[in-house]
GUSETOR-167905 format. One record per residue (C-alpha): residue number from 1; residue in one letter; chain; x, y, z. Coordinates in Angstrom, 3 decimals, m for minus. Each point is the difference from the previous one (the first is absolute). Layout:
<node NUM; A; A; <X; Y; Z>>
...
//
This chain:
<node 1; X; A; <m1.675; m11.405; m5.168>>
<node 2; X; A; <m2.552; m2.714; m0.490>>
<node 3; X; A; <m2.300; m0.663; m3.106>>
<node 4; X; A; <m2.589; 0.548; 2.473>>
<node 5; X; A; <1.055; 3.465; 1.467>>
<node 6; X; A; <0.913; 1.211; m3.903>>
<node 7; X; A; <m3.453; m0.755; m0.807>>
<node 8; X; A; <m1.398; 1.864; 3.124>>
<node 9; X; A; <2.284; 2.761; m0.362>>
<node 10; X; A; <0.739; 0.515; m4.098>>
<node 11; X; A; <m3.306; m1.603; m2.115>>
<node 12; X; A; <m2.278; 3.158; 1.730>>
<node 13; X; A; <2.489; 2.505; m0.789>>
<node 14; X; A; <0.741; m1.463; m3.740>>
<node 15; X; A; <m3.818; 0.112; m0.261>>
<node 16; X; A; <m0.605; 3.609; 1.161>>
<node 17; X; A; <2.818; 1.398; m2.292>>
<node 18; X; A; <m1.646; m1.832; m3.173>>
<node 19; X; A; <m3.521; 1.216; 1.085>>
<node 20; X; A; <1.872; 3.568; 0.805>>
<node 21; X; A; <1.754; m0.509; m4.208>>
<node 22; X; A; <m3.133; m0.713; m1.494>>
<node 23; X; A; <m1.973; 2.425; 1.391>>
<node 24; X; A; <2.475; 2.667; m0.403>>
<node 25; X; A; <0.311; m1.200; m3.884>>
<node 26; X; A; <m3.814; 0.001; m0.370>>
<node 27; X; A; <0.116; 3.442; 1.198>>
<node 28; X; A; <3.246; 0.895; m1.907>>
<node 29; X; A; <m2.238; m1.325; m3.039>>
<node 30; X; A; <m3.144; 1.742; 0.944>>
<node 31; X; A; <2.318; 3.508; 0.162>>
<node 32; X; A; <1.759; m0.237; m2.898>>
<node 33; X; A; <m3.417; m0.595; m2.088>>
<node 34; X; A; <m1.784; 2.858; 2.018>>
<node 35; X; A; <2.854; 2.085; m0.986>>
<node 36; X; A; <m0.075; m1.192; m3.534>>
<node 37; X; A; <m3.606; 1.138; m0.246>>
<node 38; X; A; <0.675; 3.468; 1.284>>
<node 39; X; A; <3.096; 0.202; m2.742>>
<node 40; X; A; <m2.732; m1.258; m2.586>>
<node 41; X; A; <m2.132; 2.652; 1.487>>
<node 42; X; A; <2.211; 2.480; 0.253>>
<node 43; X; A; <1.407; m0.392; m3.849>>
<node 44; X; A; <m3.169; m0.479; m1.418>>
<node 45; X; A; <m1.473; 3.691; 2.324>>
<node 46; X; A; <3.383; 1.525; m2.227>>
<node 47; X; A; <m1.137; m1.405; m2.875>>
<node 48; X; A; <m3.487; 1.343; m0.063>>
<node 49; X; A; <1.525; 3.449; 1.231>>
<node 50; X; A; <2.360; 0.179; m2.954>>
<node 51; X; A; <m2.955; m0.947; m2.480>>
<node 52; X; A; <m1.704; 2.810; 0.578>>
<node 53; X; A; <2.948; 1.940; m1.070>>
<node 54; X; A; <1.270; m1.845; m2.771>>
<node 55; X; A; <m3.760; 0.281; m1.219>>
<node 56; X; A; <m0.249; 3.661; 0.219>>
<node 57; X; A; <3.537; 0.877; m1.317>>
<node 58; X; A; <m1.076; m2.586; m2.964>>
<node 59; X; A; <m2.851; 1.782; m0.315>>
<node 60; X; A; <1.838; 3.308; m0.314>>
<node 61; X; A; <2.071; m1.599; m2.800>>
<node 62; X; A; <3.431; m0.690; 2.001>>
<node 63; X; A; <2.219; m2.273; m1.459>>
<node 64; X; A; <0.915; m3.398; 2.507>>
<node 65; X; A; <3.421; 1.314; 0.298>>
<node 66; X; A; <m1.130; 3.697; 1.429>>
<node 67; X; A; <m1.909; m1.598; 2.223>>
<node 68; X; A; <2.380; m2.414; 1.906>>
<node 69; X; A; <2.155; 3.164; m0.036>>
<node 70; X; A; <m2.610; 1.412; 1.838>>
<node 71; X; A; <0.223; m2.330; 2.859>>
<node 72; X; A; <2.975; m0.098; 2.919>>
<node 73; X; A; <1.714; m3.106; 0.089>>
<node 74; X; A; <m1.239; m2.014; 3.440>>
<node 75; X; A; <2.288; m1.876; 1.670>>
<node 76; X; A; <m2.261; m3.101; m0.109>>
<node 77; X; A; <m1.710; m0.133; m3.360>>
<node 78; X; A; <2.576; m1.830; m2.178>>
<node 79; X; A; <m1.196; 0.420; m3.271>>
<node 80; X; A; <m3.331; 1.460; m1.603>>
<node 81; X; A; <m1.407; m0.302; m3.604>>
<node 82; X; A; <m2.849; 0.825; m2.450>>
<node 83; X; A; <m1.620; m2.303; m2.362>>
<node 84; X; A; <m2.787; 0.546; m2.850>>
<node 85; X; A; <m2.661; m2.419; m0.096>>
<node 86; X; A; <1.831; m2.263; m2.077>>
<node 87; X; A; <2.915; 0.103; 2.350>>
<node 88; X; A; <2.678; 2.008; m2.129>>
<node 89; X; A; <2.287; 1.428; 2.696>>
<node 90; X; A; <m0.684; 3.659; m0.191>>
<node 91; X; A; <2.675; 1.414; 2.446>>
<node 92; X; A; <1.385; m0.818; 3.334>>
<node 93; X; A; <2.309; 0.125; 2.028>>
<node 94; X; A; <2.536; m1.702; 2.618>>
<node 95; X; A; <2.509; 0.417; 2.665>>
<node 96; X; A; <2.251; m2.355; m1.638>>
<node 97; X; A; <0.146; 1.014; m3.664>>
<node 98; X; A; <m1.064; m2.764; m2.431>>
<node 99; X; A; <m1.643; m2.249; 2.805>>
<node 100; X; A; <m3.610; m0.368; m1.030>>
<node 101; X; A; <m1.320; m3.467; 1.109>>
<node 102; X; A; <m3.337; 0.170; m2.684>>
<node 103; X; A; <m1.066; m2.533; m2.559>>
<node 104; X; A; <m2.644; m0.308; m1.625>>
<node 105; X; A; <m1.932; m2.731; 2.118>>
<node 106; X; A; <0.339; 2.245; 3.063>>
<node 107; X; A; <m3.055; 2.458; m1.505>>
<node 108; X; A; <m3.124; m0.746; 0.432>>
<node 109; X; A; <m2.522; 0.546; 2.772>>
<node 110; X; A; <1.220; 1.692; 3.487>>
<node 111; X; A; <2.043; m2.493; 1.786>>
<node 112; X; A; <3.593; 0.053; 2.330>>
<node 113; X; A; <2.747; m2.211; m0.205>>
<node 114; X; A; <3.316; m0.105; 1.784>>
<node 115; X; A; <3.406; m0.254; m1.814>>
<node 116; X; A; <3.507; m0.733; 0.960>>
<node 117; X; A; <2.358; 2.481; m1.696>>
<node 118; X; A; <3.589; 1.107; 0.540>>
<node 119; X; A; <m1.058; 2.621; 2.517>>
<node 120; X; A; <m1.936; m2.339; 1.944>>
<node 121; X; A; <m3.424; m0.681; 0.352>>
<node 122; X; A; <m2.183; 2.033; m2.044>>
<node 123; X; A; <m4.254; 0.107; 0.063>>
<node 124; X; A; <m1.552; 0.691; m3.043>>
<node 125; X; A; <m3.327; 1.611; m0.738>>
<node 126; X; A; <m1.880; 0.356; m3.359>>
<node 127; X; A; <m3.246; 1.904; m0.301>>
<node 128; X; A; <m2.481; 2.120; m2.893>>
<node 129; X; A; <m1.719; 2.740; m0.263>>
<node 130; X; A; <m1.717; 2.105; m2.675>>
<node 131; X; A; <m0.171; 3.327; m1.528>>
<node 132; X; A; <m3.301; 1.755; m0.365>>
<node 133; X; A; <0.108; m1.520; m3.908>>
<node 134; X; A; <0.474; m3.478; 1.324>>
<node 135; X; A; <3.266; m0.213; m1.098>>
<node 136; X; A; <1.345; m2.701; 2.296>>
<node 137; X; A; <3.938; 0.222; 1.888>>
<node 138; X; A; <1.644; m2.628; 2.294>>
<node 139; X; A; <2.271; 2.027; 2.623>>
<node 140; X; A; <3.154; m2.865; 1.240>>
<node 141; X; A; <1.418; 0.910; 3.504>>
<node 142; X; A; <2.930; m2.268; 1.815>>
<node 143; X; A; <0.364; 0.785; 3.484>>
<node 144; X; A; <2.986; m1.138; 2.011>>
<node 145; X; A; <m0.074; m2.598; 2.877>>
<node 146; X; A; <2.651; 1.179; 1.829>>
<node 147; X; A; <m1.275; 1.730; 2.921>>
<node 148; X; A; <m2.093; m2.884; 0.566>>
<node 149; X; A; <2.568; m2.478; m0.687>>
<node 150; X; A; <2.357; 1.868; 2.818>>
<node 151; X; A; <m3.106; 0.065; 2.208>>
<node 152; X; A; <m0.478; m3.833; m0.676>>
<node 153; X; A; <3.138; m0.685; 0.793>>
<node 154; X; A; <m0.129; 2.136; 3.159>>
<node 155; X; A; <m2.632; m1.748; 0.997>>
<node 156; X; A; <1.707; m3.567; m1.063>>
<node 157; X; A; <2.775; 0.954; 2.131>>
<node 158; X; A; <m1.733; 0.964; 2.752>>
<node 159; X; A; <m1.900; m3.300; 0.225>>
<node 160; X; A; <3.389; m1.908; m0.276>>
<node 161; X; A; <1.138; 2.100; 2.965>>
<node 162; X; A; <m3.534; m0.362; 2.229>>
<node 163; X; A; <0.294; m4.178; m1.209>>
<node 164; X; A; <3.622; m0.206; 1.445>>
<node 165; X; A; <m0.710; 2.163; 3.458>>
<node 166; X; A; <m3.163; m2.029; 0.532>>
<node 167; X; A; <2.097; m3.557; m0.726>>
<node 168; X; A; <3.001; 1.407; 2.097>>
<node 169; X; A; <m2.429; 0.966; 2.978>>
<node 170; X; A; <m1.895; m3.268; m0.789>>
<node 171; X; A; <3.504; m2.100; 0.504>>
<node 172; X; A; <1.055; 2.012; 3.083>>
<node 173; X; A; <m3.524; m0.290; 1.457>>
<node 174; X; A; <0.269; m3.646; m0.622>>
<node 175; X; A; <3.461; m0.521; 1.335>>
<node 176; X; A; <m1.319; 1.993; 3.076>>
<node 177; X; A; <m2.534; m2.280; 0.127>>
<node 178; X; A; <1.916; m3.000; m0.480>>
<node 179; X; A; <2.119; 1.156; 2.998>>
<node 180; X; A; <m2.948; 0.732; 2.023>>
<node 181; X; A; <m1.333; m3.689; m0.676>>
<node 182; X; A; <3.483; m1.205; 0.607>>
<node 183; X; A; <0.341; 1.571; 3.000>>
<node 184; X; A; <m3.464; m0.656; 1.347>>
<node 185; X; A; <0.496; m3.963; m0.967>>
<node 186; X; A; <3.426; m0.118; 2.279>>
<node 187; X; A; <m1.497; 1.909; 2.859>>
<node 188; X; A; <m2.583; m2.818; m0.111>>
<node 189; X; A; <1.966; m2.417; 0.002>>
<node 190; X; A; <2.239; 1.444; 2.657>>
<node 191; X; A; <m3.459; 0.183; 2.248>>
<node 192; X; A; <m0.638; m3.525; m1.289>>
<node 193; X; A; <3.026; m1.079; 1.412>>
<node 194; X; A; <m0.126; 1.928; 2.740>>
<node 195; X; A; <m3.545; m1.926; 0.630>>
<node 196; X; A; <1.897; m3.024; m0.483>>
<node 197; X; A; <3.059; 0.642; 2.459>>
<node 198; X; A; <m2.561; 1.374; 2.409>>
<node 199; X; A; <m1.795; m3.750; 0.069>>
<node 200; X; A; <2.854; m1.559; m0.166>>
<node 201; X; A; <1.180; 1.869; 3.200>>
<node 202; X; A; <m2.952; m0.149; 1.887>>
<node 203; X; A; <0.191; m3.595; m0.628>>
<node 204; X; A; <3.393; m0.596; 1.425>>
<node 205; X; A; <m0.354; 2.315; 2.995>>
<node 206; X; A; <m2.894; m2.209; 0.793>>
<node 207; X; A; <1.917; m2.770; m0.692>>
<node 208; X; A; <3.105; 1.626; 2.050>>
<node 209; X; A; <m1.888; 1.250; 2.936>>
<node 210; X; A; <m1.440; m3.672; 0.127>>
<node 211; X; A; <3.700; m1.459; m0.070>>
<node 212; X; A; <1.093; 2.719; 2.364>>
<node 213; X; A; <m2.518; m0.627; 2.794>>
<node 214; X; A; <0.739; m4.052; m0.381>>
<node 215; X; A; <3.774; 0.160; 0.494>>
<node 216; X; A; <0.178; 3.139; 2.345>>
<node 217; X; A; <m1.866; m2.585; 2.726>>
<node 218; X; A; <1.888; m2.554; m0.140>>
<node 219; X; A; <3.276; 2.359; m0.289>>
<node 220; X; A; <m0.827; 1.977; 2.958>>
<node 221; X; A; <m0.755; m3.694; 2.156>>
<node 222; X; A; <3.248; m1.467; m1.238>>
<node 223; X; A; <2.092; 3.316; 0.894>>
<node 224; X; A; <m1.841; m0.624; 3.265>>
<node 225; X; A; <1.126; m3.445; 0.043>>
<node 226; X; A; <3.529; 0.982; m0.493>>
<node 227; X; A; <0.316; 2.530; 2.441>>
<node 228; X; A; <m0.949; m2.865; 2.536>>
<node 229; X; A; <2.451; m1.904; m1.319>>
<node 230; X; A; <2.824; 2.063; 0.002>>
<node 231; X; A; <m0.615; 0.834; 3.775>>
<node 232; X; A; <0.387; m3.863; 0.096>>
<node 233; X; A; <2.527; m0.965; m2.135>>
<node 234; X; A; <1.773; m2.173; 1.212>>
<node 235; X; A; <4.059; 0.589; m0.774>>
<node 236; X; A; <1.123; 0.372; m2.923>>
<node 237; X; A; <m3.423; 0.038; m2.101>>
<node 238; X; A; <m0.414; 4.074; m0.146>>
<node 239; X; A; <1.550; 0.099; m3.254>>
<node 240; X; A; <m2.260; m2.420; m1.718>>
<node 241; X; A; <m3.412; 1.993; 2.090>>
<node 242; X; A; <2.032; 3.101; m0.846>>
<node 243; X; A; <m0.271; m0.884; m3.542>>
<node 244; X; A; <m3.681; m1.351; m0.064>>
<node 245; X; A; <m1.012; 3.764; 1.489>>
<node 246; X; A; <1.685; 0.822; m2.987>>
<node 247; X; A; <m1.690; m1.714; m2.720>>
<node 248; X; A; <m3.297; 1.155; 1.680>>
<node 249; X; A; <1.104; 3.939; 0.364>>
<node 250; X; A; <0.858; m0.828; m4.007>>
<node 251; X; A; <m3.304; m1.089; m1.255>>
<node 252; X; A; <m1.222; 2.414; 2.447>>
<node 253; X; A; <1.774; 2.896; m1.906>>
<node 254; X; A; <m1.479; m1.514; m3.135>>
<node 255; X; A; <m4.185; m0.270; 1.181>>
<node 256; X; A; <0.766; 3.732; 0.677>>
<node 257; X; A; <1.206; 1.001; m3.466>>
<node 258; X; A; <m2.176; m1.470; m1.278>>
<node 259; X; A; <m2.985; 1.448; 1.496>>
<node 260; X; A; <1.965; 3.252; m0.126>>
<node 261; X; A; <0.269; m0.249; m3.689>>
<node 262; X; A; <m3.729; m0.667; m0.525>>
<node 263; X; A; <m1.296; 2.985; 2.094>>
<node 264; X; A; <m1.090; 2.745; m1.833>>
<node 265; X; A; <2.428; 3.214; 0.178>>
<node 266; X; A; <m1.200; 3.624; 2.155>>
<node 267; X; A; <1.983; 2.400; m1.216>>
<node 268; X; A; <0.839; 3.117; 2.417>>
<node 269; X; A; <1.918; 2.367; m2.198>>
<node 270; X; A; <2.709; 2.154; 0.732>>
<node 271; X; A; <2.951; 2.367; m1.160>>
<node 272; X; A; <3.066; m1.627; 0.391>>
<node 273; X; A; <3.801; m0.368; m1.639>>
<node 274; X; A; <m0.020; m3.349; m3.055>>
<node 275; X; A; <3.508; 0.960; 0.196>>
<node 276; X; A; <0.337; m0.491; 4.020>>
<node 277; X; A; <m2.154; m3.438; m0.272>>
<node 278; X; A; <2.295; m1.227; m2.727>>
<node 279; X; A; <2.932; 0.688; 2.348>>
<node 280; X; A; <m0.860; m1.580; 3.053>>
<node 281; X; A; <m1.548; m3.132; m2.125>>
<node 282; X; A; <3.951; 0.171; m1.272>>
<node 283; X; A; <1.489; 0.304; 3.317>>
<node 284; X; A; <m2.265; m3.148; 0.829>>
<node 285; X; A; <1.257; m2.162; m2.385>>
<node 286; X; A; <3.605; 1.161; m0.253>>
<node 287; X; A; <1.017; m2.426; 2.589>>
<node 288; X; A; <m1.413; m2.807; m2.050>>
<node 289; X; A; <1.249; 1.285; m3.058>>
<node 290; X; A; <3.657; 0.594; 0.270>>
<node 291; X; A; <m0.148; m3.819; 1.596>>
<node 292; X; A; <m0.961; m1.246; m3.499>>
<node 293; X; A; <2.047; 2.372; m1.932>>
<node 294; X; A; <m2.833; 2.277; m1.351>>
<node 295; X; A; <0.688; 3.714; m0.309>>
<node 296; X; A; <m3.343; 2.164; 0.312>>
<node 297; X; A; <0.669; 3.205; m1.943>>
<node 298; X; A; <m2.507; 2.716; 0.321>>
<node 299; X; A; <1.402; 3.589; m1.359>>
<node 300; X; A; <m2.411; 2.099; 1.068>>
<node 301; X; A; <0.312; 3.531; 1.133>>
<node 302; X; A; <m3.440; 1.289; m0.364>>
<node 303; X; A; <m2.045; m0.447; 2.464>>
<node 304; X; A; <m3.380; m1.580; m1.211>>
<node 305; X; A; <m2.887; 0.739; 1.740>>
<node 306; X; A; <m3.591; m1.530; m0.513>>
<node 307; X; A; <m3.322; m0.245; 1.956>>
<node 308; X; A; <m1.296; m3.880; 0.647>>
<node 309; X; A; <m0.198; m2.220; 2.990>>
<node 310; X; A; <3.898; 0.172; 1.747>>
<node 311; X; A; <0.272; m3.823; 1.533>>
<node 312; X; A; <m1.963; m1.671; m2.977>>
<node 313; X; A; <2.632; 1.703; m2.516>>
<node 314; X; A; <3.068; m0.828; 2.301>>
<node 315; X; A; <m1.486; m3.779; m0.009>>
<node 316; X; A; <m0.329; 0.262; m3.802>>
<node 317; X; A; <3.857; 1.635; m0.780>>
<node 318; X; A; <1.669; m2.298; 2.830>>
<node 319; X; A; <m1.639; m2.907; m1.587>>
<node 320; X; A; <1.095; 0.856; m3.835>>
<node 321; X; A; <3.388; 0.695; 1.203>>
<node 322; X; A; <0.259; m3.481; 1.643>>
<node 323; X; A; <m0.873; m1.795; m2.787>>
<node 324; X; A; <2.082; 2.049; m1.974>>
<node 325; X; A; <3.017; m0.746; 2.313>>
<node 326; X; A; <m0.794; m3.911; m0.284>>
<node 327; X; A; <m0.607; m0.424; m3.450>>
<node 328; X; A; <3.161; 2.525; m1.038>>
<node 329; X; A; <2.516; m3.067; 1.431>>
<node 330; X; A; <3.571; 1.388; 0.155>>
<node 331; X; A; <m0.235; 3.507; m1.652>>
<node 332; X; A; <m2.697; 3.200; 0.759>>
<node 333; X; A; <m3.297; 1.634; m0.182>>
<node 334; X; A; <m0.633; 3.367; m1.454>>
<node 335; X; A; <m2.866; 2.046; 1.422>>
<node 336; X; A; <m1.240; 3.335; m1.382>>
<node 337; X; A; <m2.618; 2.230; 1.016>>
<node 338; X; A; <m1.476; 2.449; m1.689>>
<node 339; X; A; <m2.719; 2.617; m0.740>>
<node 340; X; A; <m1.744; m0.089; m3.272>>
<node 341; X; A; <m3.151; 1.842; m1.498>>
<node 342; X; A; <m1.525; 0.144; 3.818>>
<node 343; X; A; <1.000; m3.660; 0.522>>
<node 344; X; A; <2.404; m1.607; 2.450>>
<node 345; X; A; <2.379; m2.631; m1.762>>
<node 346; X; A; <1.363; m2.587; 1.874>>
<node 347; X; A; <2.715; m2.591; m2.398>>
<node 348; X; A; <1.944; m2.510; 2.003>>
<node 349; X; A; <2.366; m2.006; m2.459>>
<node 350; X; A; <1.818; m2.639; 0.640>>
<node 351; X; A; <2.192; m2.473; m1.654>>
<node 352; X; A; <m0.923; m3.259; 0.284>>
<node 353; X; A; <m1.284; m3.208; m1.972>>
<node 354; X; A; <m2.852; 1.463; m1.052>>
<node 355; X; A; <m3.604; m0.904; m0.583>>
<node 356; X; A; <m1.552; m2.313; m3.127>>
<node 357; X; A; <m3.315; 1.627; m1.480>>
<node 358; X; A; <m1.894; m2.358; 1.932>>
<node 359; X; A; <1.795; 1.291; 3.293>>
<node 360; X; A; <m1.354; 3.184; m0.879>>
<node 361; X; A; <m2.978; m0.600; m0.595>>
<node 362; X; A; <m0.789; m1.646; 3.035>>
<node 363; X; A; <2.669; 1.740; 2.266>>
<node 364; X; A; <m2.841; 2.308; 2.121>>
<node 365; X; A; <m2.401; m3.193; 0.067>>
<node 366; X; A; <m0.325; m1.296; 3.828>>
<node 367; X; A; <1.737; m2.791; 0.727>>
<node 368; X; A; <2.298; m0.075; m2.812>>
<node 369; X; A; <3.792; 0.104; 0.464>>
<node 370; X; A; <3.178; m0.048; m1.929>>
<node 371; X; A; <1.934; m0.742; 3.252>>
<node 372; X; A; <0.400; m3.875; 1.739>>
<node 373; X; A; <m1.027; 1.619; 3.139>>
<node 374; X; A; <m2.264; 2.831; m1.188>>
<node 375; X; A; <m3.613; m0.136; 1.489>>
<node 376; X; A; <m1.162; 1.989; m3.033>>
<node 377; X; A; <m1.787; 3.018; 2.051>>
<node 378; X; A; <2.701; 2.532; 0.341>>
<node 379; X; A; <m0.421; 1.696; m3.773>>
<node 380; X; A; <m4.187; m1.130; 0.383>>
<node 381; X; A; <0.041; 2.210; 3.046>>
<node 382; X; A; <2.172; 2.902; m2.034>>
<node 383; X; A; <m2.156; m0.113; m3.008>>
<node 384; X; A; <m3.258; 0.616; 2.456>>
<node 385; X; A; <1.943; 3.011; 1.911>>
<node 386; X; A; <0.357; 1.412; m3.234>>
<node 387; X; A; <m3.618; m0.512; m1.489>>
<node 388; X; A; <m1.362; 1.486; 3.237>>
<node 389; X; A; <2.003; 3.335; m0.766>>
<node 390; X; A; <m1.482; m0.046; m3.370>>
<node 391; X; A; <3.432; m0.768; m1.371>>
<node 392; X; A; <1.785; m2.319; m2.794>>
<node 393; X; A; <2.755; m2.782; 0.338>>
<node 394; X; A; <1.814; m2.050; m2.957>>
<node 395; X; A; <3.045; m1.946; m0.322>>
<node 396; X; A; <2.185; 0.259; m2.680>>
<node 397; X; A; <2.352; m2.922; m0.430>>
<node 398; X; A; <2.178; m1.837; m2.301>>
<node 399; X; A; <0.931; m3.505; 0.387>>
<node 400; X; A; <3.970; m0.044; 0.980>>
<node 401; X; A; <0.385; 4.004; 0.515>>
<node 402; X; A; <m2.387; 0.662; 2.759>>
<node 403; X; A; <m3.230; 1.008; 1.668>>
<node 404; X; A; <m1.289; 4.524; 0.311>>
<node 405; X; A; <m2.910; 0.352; 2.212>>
<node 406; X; A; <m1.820; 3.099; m0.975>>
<node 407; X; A; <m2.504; 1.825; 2.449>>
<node 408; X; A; <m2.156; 3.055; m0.597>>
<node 409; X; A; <m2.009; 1.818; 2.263>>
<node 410; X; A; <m2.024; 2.820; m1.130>>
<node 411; X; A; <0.376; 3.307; 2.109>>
<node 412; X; A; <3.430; 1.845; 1.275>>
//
């Protein structure tokens, strides 16, 4: 990946997820002091309800003692107290006996604090009130933090969770994405290139069809010419006329390839045996074959049937198989056909030299050749017979061990 494609892709979705953590922590902040407040609320509403009973059972002469007695035990009030005015500790009690957080510098006017203690988190609340004779109390409550400690943490956990599904969808959107741009950037080039071969072959059909029409005039007086000639020969010159008709039928043969190769391809489709084609393309070249030592082996019981245009496939399989046979020397050619995943697989293998990377890369280029007396259109012509059937061709070779064609077609 590119600096330039990590900033496209990664820099937005780093920024979203820090916007995403600090508003989530604003609002983590903003609900836990909320909360606070209603605890501070809610403490201080106890407080004032358990004034008014601590002043009338003071009133009616109960001792501090009797009174907390009086009281259940709630499961969130910690600890409660009684002071006098001067803040002697007139009774209390706790949940943990002899835990009392109160000094001296904690009386005073109403306020809340917050305390760490070995139970946790503990808010404390100190308020007064009087009796009908003025005769001024403090009343100390702790209430416990847990509940909202568990519920902060709850809520902590939940926004690790929500952080890590939103970065995990963020980095599969943005691989998807990434792919998608990918993608989209090598179909573009494959239509720029496309746009490019398209030039480049309208240019040399021009250029060919120019060439064509110049020779093929000349070619068709001198084959004239000839044919006078040989009906006057005198004796003993018919093998030297014999052999100039020759040359001519020869560059004849090679105007028409040519122009054949740069026409562009009709396809009439049909249902027919890749198996049966593959035979008779064998049977063709056996002759040839078993004259330079070269085995053709093709195990194939199945019979493979596919749906494309009958002669242009023959053309395409009798041509791989004959370059096959010439480059494999003494020794053989392996073809295999197959079906896979709605696909027709074609691999002819053979044995020889091999190709160099620049062979391959150049190997379905017109004109190019890795034979003395190769024209360089046979495997052009192959490669376009394939394209026009919307299939795919590559060449896997190794420099020393030999050359595997590999066609697919789509469809069965």
């Amino acid at each position: 990946m590119t600096k330039k494609n990590f900033l496209f892709f990664y820099i937005p979705l780093t920024g979203f997820l820090i916007i995403f953590f600090v508003f989530s922590f604003l609002n983590r902040a903003y609900i836990q002091g909320r909360v606070k407040a209603l605890v501070d609320e809610q403490l201080l509403a106890t407080a004032g309800i358990l004034k008014v009973h601590f002043s009338r059972l003071l009133e009616a002469e109960y001792a501090p003692d009797e009174i907390f007695a009086l009281f259940p035990e709630e499961e969130d009030i910690y600890y409660m107290a009684l002071l006098d005015e001067s803040g002697k500790l007139l009774g209390w009690r706790s949940r943990f006996e002899g835990y009392l957080p109160l000094t001296d510098e904690m009386i005073g006017e109403r306020r809340s604090w917050i305390i760490e203690s070995p139970v946790g988190r503990i808010f404390n609340a100190i308020t007064s009130f009087s009796l009908s004779g003025e005769k001024k109390y403090y009343l100390y409550l702790g209430y416990s933090l847990k509940n909202l400690e568990e519920m902060m943490a709850h809520s902590r956990n939940n926004f690790y969770l929500i952080l890590a599904l939103i970065f995990g969808v963020g980095v599969l959107f943005s691989i998807g994405l990434y792919r998608f741009q990918l993608n989209y950037v090598e179909k573009k080039r494959e239509l720029d290139e496309e746009k490019k071969e398209k030039k480049r072959y309208q240019e040399i059909s021009a250029l060919t069809s120019g060439v064509a029409h110049e020779i093929k005039n000349p070619l068709n007086s001198l084959a004239l010419l000839f044919e006078w000639l040989h009906k006057r020969a005198a004796p003993g010159t018919g093998e030297k006329i014999a052999y100039g008709k020759e040359e001519i039928r020869k560059i004849s043969k090679i105007v028409d390839q040519f122009s054949t190769a740069l026409k562009p391809i009709d396809l009439h489709k049909e249902t027919f045996s890749l198996t049966e084609i593959i035979s008779e393309a064998r049977s063709s070249i056996d002759i040839s074959s078993r004259e330079k030592d070269v085995n053709i082996r093709f195990p194939q019981n199945d019979d493979i049937v596919m749906s494309a245009d009958k002669g242009l496939i023959r053309q395409a399989v009798l041509n791989l198989i004959s370059n096959a046979t010439e480059a494999s020397g003494r020794g053989e050619v392996k073809i295999r056909a197959e079906k896979v995943k709605g696909r027709t697989v074609l691999s002819i293998q053979d044995f020889g030299r091999g190709m160099t990377e620049d062979e391959k890369k150049h190997i379905f280029e017109p004109f190019f050749s890795t034979k003395t007396s190769g024209m360089g259109i046979g495997l052009y012509i192959v490669k376009k017979i394939i394209d026009a059937h919307q299939g795919k061709i590559r060449v896997e070779s190794e420099w020393g061990k030999g050359t595997t064609v590999i066609v697919e077609i789509p469809g069965g």
